[in-house]
N, C-alpha and C positions, 0 to 999 in steps of 0.2 A: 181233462180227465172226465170221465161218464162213468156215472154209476148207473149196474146194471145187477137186474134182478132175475134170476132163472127160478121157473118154478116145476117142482117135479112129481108127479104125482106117486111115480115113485124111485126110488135108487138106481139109477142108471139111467133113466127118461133122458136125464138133463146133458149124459153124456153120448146118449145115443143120438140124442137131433141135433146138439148144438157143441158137441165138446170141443172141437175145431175153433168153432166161431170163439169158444171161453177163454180158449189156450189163445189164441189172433188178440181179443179184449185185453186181456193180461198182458202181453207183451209191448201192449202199445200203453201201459200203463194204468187202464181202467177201473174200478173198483165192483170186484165181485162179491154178489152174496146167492146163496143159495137154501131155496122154501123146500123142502119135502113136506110133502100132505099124507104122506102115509109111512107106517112105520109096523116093526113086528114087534110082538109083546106076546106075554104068556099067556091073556087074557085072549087074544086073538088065535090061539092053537100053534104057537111058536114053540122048539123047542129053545132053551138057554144055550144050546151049542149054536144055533143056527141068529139066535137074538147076539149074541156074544161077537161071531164072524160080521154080520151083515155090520154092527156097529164098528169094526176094527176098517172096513171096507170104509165104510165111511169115512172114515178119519184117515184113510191113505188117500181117497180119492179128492178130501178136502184141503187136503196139502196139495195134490198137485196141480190142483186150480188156485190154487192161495187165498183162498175166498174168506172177507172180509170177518163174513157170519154165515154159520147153517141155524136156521131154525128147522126146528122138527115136530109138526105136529100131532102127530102121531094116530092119524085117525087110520081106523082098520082096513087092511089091505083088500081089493073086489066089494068092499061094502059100501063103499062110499054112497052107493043109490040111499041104501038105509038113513044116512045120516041125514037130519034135518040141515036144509040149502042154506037156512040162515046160520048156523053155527058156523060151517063153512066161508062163507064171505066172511063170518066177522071176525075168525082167525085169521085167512087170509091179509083179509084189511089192514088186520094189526102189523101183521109182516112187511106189510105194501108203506104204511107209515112209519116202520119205526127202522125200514131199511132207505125209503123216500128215494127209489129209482129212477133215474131218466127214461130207460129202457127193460121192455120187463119181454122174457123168454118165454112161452106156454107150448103145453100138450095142444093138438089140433082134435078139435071137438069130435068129429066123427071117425078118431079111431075105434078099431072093434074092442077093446078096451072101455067099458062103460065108467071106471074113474077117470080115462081120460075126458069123456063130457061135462062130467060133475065139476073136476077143476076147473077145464075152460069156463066156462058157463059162472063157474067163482068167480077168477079171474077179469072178465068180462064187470063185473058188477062192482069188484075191487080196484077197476083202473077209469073210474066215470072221470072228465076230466073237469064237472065243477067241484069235484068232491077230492083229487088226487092233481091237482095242476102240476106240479112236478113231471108227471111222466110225456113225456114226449113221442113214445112208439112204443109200441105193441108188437111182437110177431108171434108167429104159430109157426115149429119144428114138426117134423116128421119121425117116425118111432121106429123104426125096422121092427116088424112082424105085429105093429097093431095098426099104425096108417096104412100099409099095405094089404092089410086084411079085411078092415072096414068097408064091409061092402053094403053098408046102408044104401036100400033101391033111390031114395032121395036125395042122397049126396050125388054130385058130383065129382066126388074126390079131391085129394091132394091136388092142387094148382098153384105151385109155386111162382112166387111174382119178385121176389129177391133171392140174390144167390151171393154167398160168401167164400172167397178165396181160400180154402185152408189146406193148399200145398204144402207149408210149409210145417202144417201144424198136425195131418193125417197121422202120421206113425205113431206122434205122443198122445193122441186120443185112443188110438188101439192101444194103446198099453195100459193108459188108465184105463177102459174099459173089460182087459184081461184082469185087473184086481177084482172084480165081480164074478170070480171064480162060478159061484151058483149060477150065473145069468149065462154068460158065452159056450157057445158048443162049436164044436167041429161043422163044417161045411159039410152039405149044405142047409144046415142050421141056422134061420135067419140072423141072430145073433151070433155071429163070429165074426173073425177078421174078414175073410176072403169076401163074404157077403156086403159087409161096413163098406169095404175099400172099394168093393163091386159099384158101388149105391153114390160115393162119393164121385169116382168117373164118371161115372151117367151122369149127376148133377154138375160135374164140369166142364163135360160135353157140351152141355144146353149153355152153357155162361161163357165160355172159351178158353178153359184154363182144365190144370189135368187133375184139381180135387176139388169138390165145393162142397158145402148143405146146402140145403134149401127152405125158404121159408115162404111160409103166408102173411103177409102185410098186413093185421087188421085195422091200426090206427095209426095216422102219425101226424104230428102239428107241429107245423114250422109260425116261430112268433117272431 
């Protein structure tokens, strides 16, 4: 059994890059938990209806990962440039230690989504391995409509170097990710089904199989 750490910078991230891959982990028996870095609150211009739903989403989509633990940090949603980098790592951190992953799941840094940088970039500092020896790899997930948008002149883009089977596991990720009622839209709406399941072929195309995700390898140590 592996324990494995997804981190999101926000509600749905975790099931848009990797929700396959979590439903594939579970199945084989692994222990899930799950980091959200950002959260809606009143202070941040949330309404209680919309604070009320997004928390109920949660709680449906934590069940259907089975996931060990959610923490929730709840740092403001698009603000994250704002917030001071080291608060960031040392919550992180705390998450990173007190869930003590083998395998930890991230946002890909140069989505056009600037909290996606801010967590990588966390992330990165909360997984040093003399300071986190437990973790054994690293990967970076893809977002439908921010990795794909990210069109930093400096990047080179998403260049996936792993790819994960999740034939078996595609329809039950479209469905948890239809509980994010607010997030999914109709085709061709990058977040919908038709698009998801679009994105998964492609990806199993390149690997030889008829669904996959894809990831970026940042670190991995075999002892």
């Amino acid at each position: 059994m592996s324990r494995v750490l997804v981190v999101a910078p926000h509600a749905d991230d975790e099931s848009l890059g990797c929700g396959g891959t979590l439903l594939k982990h579970l199945a084989s028996g692994d222990e899930l938990h799950w980091l959200l870095v950002t959260g809606m609150s009143s202070e941040t211009g949330f309404s209680q209806e919309n604070i009320t739903i997004r928390s109920e989403e949660i709680r449906q989509v934590g069940e259907r990962y089975s996931f060990s633990s959610i923490t929730e940090l709840m740092f403001p949603p698009a603000r994250l440039s704002e917030i001071p980098e080291s608060d960031l790592i040392r919550r992180i951190s705390q998450a990173v230690l007190d869930t003590r992953p083998e395998l930890v799941y991230t946002a890909y840094r140069n989505d056009a989504h600037s909290d996606h940088e801010a967590v990588f970039d966390a992330v990165m500092a909360s997984t040093k391995s003399f300071r986190y020896p437990f973790i054994r790899r690293v990967l970076a997930y893809e977002t439908i409509s921010e990795t794909d948008f990210g069109l930093k002149p400096e990047d080179g883009g998403f260049k996936p170097n792993v790819y994960i089977n999740i034939e078996d596991f595609l329809k039950e990720k479209l469905d948890i990710l239809d509980l994010f009622k607010s997030e999914m839209g109709q085709f061709p709406f990058p977040r919908s089904r038709e698009a998801l399941e679009a994105l998964s072929k492609v990806r199993g195309v390149q690997c030889g199989c008829r669904a996959a995700e894809a990831f970026m390898l940042i670190k991995e140590i075999n002892k």
